[in-house]
C-alpha positions in Angstrom: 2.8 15.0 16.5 2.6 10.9 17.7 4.8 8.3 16.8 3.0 5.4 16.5 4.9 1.5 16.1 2.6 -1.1 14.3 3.7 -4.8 15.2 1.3 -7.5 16.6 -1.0 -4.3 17.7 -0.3 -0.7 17.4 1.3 1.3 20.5 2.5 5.2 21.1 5.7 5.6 21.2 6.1 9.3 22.0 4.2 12.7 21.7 5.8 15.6 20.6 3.6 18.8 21.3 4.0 22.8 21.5 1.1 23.3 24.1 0.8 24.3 26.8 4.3 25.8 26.9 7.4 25.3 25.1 7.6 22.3 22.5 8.6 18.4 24.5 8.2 15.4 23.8 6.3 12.8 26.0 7.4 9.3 25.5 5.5 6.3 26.5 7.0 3.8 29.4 8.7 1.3 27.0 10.4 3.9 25.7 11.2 6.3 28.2 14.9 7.1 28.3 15.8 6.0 24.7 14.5 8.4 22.7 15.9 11.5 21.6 14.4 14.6 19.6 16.3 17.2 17.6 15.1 19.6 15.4 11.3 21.8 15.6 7.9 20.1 15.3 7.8 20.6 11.8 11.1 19.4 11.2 12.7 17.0 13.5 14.3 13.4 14.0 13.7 10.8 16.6 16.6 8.3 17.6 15.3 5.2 19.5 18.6 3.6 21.5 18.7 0.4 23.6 16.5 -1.7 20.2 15.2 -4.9 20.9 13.2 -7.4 18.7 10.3 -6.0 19.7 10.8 -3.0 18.3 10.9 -4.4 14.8 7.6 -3.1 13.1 5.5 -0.1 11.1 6.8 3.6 12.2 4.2 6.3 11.5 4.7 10.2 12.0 0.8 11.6 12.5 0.8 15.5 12.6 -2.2 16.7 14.3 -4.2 20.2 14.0 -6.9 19.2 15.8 -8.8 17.0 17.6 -10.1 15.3 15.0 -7.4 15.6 11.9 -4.5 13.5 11.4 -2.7 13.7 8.2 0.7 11.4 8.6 3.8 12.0 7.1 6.3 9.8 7.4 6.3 6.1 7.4 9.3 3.9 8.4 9.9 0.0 8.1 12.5 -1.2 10.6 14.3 -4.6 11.4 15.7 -5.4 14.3 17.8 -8.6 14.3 21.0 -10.0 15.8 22.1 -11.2 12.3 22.5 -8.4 9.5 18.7 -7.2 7.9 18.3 -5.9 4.4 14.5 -4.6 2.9 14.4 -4.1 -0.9 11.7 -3.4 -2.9 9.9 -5.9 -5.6 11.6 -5.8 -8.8 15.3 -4.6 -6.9 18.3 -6.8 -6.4 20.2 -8.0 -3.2 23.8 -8.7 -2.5 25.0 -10.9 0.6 28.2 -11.6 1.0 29.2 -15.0 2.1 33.3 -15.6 3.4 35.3 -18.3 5.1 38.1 -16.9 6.6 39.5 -20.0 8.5 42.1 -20.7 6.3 43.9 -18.3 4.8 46.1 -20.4 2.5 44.2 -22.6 0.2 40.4 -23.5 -0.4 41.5 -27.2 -0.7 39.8 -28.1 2.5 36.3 -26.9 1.4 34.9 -28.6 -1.1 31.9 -26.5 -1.8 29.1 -23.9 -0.3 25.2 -24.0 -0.1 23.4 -20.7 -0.2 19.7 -21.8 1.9 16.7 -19.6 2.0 14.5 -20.3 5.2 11.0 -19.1 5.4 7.6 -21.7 5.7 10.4 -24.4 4.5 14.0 -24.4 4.1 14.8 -24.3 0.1 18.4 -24.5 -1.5 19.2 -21.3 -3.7 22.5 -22.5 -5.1 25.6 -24.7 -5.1 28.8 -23.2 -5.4 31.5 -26.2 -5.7 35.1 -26.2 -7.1 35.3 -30.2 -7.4 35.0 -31.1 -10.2 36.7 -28.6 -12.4 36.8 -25.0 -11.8 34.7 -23.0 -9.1 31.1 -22.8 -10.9 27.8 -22.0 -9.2 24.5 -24.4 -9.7 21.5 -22.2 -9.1 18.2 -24.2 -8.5 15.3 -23.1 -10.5 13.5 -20.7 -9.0 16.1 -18.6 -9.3 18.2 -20.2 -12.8 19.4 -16.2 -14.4 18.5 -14.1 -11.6 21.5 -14.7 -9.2 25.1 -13.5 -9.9 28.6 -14.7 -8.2 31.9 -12.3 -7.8 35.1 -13.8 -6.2 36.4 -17.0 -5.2 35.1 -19.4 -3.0 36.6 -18.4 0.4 34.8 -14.8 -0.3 32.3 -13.8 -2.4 29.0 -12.5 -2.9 25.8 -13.5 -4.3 23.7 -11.2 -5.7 20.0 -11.8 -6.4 18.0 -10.1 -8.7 14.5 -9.6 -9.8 13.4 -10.0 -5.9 9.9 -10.9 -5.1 7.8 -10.9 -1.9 8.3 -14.9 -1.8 12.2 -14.2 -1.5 11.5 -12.5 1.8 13.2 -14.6 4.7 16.7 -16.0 5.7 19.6 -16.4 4.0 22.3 -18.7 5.1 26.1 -19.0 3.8 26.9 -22.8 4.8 30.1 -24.2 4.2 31.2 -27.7 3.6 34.8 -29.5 4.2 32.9 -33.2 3.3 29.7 -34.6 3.2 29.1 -34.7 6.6 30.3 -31.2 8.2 28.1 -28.1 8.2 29.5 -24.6 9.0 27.2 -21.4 8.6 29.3 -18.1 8.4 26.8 -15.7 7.3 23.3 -15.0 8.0 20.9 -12.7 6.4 17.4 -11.5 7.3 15.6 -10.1 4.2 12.0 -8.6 4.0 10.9 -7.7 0.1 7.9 -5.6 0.4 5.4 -5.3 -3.1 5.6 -1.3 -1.8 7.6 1.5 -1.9 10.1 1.5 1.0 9.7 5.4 2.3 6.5 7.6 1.7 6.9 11.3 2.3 4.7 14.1 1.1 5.7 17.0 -1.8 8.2 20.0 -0.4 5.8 22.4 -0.6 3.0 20.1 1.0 1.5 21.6 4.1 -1.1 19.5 4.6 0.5 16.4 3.9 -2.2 15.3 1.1 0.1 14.6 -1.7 2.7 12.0 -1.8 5.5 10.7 -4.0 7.2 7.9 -3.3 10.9 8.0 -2.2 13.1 5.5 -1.3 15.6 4.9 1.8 17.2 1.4 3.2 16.8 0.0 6.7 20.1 -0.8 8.6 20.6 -3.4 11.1 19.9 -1.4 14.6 19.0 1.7 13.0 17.1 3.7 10.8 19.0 5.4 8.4 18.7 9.2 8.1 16.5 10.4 5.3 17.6 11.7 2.0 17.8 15.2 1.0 14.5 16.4 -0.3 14.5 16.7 -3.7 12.4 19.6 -5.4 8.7 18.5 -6.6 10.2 17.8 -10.1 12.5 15.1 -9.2 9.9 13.4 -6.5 7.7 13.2 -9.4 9.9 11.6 -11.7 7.7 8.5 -11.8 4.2 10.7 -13.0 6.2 12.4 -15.6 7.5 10.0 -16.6 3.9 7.6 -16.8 2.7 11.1 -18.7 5.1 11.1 -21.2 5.3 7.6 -22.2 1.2 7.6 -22.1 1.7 10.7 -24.9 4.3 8.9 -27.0 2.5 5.8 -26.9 -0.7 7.6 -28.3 1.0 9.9 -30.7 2.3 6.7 -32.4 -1.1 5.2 -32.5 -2.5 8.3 -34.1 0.6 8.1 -36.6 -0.4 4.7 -37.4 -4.4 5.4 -38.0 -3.2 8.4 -40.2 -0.4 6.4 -42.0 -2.0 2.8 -42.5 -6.2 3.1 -41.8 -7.1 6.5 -43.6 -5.5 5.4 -47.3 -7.3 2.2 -47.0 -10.7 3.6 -46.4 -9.5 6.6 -48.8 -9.4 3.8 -51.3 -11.9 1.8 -50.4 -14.4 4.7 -51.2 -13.4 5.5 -54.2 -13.8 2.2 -55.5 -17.4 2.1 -54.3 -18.0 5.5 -56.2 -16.8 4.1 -59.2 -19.1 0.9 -59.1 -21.6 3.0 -58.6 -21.6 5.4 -61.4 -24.2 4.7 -63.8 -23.0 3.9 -67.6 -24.4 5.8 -70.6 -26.2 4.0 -73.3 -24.8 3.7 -76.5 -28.0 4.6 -77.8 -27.5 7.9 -76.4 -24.4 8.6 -78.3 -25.8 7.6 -81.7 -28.5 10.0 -81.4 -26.1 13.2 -80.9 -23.9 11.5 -83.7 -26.9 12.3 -86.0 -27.8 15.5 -84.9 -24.6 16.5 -85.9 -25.4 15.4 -89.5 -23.4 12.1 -89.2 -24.7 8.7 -90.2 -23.4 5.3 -89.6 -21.5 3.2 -92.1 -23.2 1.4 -95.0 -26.4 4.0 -94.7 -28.0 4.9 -98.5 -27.4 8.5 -99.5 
């Protein structure tokens, strides 16, 4: 099995291998005395110690069975930063929590906080100010309805929701005594990615061919441990769950056809039957009325 980091370029980090002779790993100079294995080749974890910056990038597990196959398993997205990192997922919601702890006693030095988002330019998320009037936020557009305050001014947190890969960058708490003063207390690094955050394959996959996506959350400095693996029915939640509403959605338009089209063509036919029966002559009927030996009024006897 290789571990392989993806940055700028990709690099080996390790090889873990059963042949010739009992199963080692083989790590590459960089990382040579900072990583651990535990666990057999089929089932294992890697710790990295000692992170740096440059260690921030794309984690792939490749299993190999021979020269030529590579089927990977596991694929990790870590952050290394001296400030706290945080990777959602499009569509999730973030929390950061943002606290002035210099005075204790009152908030009547501070007359208000700026949340700032830094990535190709510095933008203002929000506002939160207690002069005039009570403590209020004032959210800038882009994100008017998707942000969310809980507790005072000194400490609180914002939390965004609705997250898109443009909110990816940094997020700074910066406090303000007057118009002049600038204090940051809380940075934030976060990465939004349009994908799922962990990829691992079914329980019973071999082979590693089929995948369902699962998620896990990156920590500042390490990776977290992975879940528990679920049985194939809960990984799969997702399909099902596509299948099902796929089936509703076409037993209703069947419903619909049945309910609404059919007794309008129904009736629709009929009526072009009935324009198109031909009528009798009177004619006709006057000539059996005197057959049966019956004669119009005013006839001579």
């Amino acid at each position: 099995m290789y571990l392989y980091h993806n940055a700028k370029t990709q690099e080996e980090v390790l090889y873990y291998h059963s042949s010739p002779g009992p199963e080692k790993i083989s790590p590459r100079i960089r990382y040579f005395k900072r990583v651990e294995k535990k666990g057999s080749l089929k089932n294992h974890t890697i710790t990295i110690s000692n992170l740096t910056v440059e260690d921030s990038g794309i984690y792939r597990c490749v299993y190999k069975k021979n020269v030529q196959s590579e089927d990977i398993c596991n694929v990790y997205i870590l952050v290394v930063s001296e400030h706290t990192a945080v990777y959602q997922v499009s569509g999730e919601s973030v929390t950061l929590e943002c606290s002035f702890t210099e005075s204790p006693n009152s908030n009547d030095e501070l007359i208000g906080m700026y949340l700032y988002h830094d990535a190709k330019t510095q933008e203002q998320v929000l506002y939160y100010h207690s002069s005039p009037g009570p403590e209020k936020i004032s959210p800038r557009i882009r994100y008017s309805k998707r942000v969310e305050k809980r507790g005072s001014l000194k400490k609180h947190t914002i939390t965004i929701s609705n997250l898109t890969v443009e909110d990816s960058g940094i997020y700074r708490c910066v406090y303000k005594k007057n118009v002049q003063s600038e204090d940051i207390r809380n940075v934030y690094i976060l990465v939004v990615s349009a994908y799922v955050r962990h990829i691992y394959p079914f329980k019973n996959c071999d082979r590693c061919q089929a995948w369902c996506p699962r998620q896990y959350k990156v920590a500042p400095y390490s990776v977290s441990k992975k879940e528990s693996e679920p049985d194939g029915s809960e990984e799969c939640l997702p399909l099902m769950l596509i299948i099902g509403v796929t089936s509703a959605v076409s037993i209703m338009v069947t419903m619909i056809f049945t309910w609404l089209i059919v007794p309008k063509v129904k009736q629709w036919t009929s009526r072009r039957r009935i324009r198109n029966v031909p009528q009798q002559s009177n004619e006709y009927v006057y000539e059996i009325m005197t057959k049966n030996g019956l004669c119009p009024l005013g006839a001579s006897d």
